[in-house]
KOLMAR-547757 format. One record per residue (C-alpha): residue number from 1; residue in one letter; x, y, z. Coordinates in Angstrom, 1 decimal. Each point is the difference from the previous one (the first is absolute). Last residue first. Layout:
BEGIN
+-----+------+--------+--------+--------+
!  nr ! rest !     px !     py !     pz !
+-----+------+--------+--------+--------+
! NUM !    a !      X !      Y !      Z !
...
+-----+------+--------+--------+--------+
***
This chain:
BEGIN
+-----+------+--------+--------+--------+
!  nr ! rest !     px !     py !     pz !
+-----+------+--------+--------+--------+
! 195 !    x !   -1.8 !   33.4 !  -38.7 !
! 194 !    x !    2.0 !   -2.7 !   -1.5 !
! 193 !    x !    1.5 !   -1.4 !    3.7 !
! 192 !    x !   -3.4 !   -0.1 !    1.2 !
! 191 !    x !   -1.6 !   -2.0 !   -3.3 !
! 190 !    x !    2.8 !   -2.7 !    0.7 !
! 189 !    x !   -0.5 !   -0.5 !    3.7 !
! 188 !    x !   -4.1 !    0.0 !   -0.7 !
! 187 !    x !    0.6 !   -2.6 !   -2.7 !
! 186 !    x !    1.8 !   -2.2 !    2.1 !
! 185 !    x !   -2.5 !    0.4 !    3.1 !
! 184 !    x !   -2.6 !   -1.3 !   -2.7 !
! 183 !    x !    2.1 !   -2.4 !   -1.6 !
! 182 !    x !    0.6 !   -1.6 !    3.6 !
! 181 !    x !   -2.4 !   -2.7 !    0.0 !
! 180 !    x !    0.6 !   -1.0 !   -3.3 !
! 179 !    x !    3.8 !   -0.9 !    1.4 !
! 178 !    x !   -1.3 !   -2.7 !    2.2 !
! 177 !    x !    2.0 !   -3.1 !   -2.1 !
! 176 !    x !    3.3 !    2.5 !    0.8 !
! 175 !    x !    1.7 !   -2.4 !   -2.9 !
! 174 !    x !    3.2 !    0.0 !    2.1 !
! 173 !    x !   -1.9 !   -1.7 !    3.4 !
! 172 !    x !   -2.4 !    1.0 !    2.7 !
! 171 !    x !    1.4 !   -0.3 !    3.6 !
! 170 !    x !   -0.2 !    3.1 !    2.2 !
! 169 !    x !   -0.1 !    3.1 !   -1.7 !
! 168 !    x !    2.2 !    3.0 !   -1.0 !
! 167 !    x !   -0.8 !    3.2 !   -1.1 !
! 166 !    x !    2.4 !    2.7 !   -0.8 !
! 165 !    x !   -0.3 !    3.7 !   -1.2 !
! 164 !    x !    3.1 !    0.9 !   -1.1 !
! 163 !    x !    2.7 !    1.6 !    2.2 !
! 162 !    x !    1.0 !    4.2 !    0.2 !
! 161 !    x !    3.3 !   -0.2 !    0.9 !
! 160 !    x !    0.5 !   -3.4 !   -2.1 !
! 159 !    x !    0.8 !   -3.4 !    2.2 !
! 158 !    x !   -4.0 !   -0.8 !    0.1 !
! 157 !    x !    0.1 !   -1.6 !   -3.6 !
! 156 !    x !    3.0 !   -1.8 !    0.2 !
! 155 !    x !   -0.6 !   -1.5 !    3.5 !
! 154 !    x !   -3.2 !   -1.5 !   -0.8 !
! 153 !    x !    1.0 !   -1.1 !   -3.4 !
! 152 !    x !    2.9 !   -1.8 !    1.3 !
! 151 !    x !   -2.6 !   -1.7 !    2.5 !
! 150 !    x !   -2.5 !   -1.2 !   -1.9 !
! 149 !    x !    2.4 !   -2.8 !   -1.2 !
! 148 !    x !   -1.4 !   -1.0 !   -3.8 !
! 147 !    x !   -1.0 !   -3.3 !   -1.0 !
! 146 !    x !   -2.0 !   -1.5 !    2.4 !
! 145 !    x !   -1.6 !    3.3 !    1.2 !
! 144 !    x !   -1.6 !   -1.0 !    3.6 !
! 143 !    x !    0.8 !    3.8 !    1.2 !
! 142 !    x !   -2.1 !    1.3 !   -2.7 !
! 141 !    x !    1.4 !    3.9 !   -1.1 !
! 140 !    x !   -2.3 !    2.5 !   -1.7 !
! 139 !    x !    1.8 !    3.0 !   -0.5 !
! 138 !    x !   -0.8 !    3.6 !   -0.6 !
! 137 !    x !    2.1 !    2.3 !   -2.2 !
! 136 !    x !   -0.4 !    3.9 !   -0.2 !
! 135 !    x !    1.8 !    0.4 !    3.6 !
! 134 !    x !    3.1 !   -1.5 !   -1.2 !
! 133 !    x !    0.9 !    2.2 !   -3.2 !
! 132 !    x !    3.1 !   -1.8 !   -0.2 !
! 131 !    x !    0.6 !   -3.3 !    1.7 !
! 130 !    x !    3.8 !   -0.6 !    0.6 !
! 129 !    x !    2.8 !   -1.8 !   -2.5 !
! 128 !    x !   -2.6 !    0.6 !   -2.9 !
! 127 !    x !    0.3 !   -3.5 !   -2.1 !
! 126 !    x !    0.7 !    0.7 !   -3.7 !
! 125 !    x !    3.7 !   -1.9 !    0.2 !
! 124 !    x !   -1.2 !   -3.0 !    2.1 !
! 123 !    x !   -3.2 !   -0.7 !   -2.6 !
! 122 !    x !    2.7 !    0.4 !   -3.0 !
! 121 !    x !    2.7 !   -2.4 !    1.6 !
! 120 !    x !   -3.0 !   -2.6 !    0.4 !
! 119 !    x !   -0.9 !    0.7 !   -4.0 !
! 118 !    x !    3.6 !   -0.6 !   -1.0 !
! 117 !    x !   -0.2 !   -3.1 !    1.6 !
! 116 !    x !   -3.2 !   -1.7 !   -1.6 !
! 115 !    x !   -3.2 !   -0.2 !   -0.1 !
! 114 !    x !   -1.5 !   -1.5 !   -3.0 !
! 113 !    x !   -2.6 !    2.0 !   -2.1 !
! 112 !    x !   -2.0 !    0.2 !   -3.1 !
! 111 !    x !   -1.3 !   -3.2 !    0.5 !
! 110 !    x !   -0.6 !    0.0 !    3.7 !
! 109 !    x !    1.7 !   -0.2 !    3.4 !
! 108 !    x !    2.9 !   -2.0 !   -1.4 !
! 107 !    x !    3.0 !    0.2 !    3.3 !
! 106 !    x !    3.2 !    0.4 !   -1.9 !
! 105 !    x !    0.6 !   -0.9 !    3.0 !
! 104 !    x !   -0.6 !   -3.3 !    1.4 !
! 103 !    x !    3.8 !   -1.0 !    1.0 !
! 102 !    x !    1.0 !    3.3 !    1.8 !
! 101 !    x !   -3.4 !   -0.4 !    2.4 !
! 100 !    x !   -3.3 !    0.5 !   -0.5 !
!  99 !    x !   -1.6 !    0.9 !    3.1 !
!  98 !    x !    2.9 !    1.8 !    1.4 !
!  97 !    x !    1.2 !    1.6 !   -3.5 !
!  96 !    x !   -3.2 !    1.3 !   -0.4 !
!  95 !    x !   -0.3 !    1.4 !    3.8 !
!  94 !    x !    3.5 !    1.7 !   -0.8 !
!  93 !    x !   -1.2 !    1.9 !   -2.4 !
!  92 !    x !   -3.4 !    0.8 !    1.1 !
!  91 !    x !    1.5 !    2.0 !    2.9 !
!  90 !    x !   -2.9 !    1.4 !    1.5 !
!  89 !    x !   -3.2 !   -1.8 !   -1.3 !
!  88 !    x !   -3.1 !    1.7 !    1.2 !
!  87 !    x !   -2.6 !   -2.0 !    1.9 !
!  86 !    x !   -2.8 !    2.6 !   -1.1 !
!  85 !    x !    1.5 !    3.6 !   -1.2 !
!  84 !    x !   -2.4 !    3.2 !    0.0 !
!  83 !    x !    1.5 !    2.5 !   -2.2 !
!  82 !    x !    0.2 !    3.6 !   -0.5 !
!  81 !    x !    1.8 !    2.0 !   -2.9 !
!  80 !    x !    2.8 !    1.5 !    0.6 !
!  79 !    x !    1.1 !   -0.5 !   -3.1 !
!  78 !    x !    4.0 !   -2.0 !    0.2 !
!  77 !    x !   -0.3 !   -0.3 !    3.3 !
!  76 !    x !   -3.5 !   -1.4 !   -0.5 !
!  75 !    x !    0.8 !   -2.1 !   -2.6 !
!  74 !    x !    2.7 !   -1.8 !    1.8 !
!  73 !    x !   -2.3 !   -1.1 !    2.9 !
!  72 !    x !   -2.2 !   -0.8 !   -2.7 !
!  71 !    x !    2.3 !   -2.6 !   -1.5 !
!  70 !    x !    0.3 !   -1.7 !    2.8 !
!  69 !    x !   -3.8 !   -0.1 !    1.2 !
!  68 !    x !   -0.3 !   -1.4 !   -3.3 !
!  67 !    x !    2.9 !   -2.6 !    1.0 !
!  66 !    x !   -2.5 !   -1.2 !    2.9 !
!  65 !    x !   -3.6 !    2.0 !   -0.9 !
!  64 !    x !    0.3 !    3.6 !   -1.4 !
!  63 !    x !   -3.0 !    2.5 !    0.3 !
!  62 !    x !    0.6 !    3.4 !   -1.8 !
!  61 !    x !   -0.8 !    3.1 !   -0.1 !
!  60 !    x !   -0.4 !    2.6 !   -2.9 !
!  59 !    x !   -1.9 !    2.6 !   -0.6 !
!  58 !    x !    0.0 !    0.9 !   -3.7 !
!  57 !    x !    1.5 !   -2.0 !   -2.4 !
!  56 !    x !    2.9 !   -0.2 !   -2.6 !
!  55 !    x !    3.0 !    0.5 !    2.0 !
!  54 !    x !   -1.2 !   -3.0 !    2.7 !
!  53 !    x !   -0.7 !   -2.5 !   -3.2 !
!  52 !    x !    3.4 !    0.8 !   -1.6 !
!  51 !    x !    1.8 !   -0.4 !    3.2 !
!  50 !    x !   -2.1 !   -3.5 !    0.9 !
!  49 !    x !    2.0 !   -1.1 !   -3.6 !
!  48 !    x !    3.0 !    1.3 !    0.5 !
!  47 !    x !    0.0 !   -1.8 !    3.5 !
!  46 !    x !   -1.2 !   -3.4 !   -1.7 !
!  45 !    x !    2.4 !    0.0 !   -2.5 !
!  44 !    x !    2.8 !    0.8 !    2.5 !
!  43 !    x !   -1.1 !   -3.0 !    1.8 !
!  42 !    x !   -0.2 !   -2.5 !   -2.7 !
!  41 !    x !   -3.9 !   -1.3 !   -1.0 !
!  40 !    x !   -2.9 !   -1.0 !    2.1 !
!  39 !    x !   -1.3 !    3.4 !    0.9 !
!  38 !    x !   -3.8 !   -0.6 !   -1.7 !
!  37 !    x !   -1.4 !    3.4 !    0.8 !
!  36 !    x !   -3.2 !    0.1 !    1.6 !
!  35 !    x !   -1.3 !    3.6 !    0.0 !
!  34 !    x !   -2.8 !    1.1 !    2.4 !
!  33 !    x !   -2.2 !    3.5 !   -1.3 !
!  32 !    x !   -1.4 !    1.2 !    2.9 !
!  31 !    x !   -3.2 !    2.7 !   -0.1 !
!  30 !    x !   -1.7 !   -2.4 !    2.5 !
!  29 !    x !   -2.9 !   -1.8 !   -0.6 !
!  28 !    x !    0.5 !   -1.7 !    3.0 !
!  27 !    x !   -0.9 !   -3.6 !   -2.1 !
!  26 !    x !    2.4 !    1.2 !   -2.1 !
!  25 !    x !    2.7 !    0.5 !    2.3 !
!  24 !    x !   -0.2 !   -2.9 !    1.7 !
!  23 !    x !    0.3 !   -2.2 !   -2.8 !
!  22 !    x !    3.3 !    2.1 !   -0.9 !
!  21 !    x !    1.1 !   -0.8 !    3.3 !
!  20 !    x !   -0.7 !   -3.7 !    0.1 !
!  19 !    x !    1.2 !   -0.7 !   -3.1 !
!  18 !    x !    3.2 !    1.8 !    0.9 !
!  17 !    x !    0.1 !   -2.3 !    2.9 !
!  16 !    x !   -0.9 !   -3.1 !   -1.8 !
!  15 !    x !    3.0 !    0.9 !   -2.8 !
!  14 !    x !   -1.3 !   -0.7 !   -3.8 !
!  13 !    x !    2.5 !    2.5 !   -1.2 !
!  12 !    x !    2.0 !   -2.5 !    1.4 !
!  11 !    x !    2.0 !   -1.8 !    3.0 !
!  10 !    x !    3.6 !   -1.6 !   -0.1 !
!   9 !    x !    1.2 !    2.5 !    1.5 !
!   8 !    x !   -2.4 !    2.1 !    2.0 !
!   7 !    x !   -2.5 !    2.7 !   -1.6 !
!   6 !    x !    0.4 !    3.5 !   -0.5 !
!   5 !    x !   -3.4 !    1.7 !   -0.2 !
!   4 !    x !   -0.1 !    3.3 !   -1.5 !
!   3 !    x !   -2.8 !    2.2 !    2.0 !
!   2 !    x !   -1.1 !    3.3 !   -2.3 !
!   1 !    x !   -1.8 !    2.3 !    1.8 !
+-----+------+--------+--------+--------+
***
């Protein structure tokens, strides 16, 4: 199996959760390769980019966290593959332009990259109007997100014919600081869905 972690924006390679899971992994001694991709960079670039790893492997699934969780959603209509969202961002677009406003974008997020318009209209145009492939995704939802409404996940995700898996908890917050504790139940969703 081949787990490709999608981390939040913002985030890195250097993720906690996709420390955490690839951590996990090799103390398991699984047969699990983890993949850290660094997704900072324009949304198109980042969805060619996840395509090219998904074509050329074996296995798939993926873990997304807040826009990861995004961008899997998309990757799974696209491939089928399954997923396991934590805290996913559903309109990422408009959540930008919220927290940033008109006057601070171009937002920089790094050297190589400053958020701007164009990117927005690129997230809205990818997004899948309804969740496709519903029962192969399983989400991780924190009612005492600060960033994100749990909510609008909630009822995306349960509004298919066959809904996603959901979880949701009391309390906790956007990072899902208890995620290591769920790796295992993670994995187990993941290596189901493969099988």
């Amino acid at each position: 199996m081949n787990i490709i972690y999608l981390h939040g924006f913002q985030s890195s390679a250097l993720s906690i959760k996709g420390q955490q899971i690839k951590d996990y992994c090799q103390q398991q001694g699984q047969k699990v390769r983890v993949h850290l991709p660094d997704l900072n960079m324009p949304p198109e670039q980042t969805m060619a980019h996840l395509a090219a790893m998904i074509e050329n492997l074996d296995q798939v699934v993926l873990v997304g966290s807040s826009l990861g969780g995004f961008y899997a959603t998309q990757l799974v209509a696209k491939y089928g593959v399954p997923a396991v969202l934590i805290n996913p961002a559903m309109r990422p677009w408009q959540l930008f332009r919220d927290l940033f406003g008109s006057d601070q974008i171009p937002y920089v997020v790094n050297a190589e990259w400053t958020l701007d318009h164009t990117h927005l209209d690129q997230l809205e145009q990818m997004a899948v109007p309804f969740v496709q492939d519903a029962d192969k995704i399983l989400v991780l939802l924190q009612q005492g997100d600060e960033v994100l409404d749990y909510r609008e996940a909630q009822r995306y995700y349960s509004n298919a014919s066959h809904p996603s898996m959901l979880i949701t908890e009391a309390n906790g917050n956007h990072a899902m600081e208890n995620f290591a504790d769920k790796i295992p139940m993670a994995l187990q969703f993941l290596s189901d869905c493969i099988n």
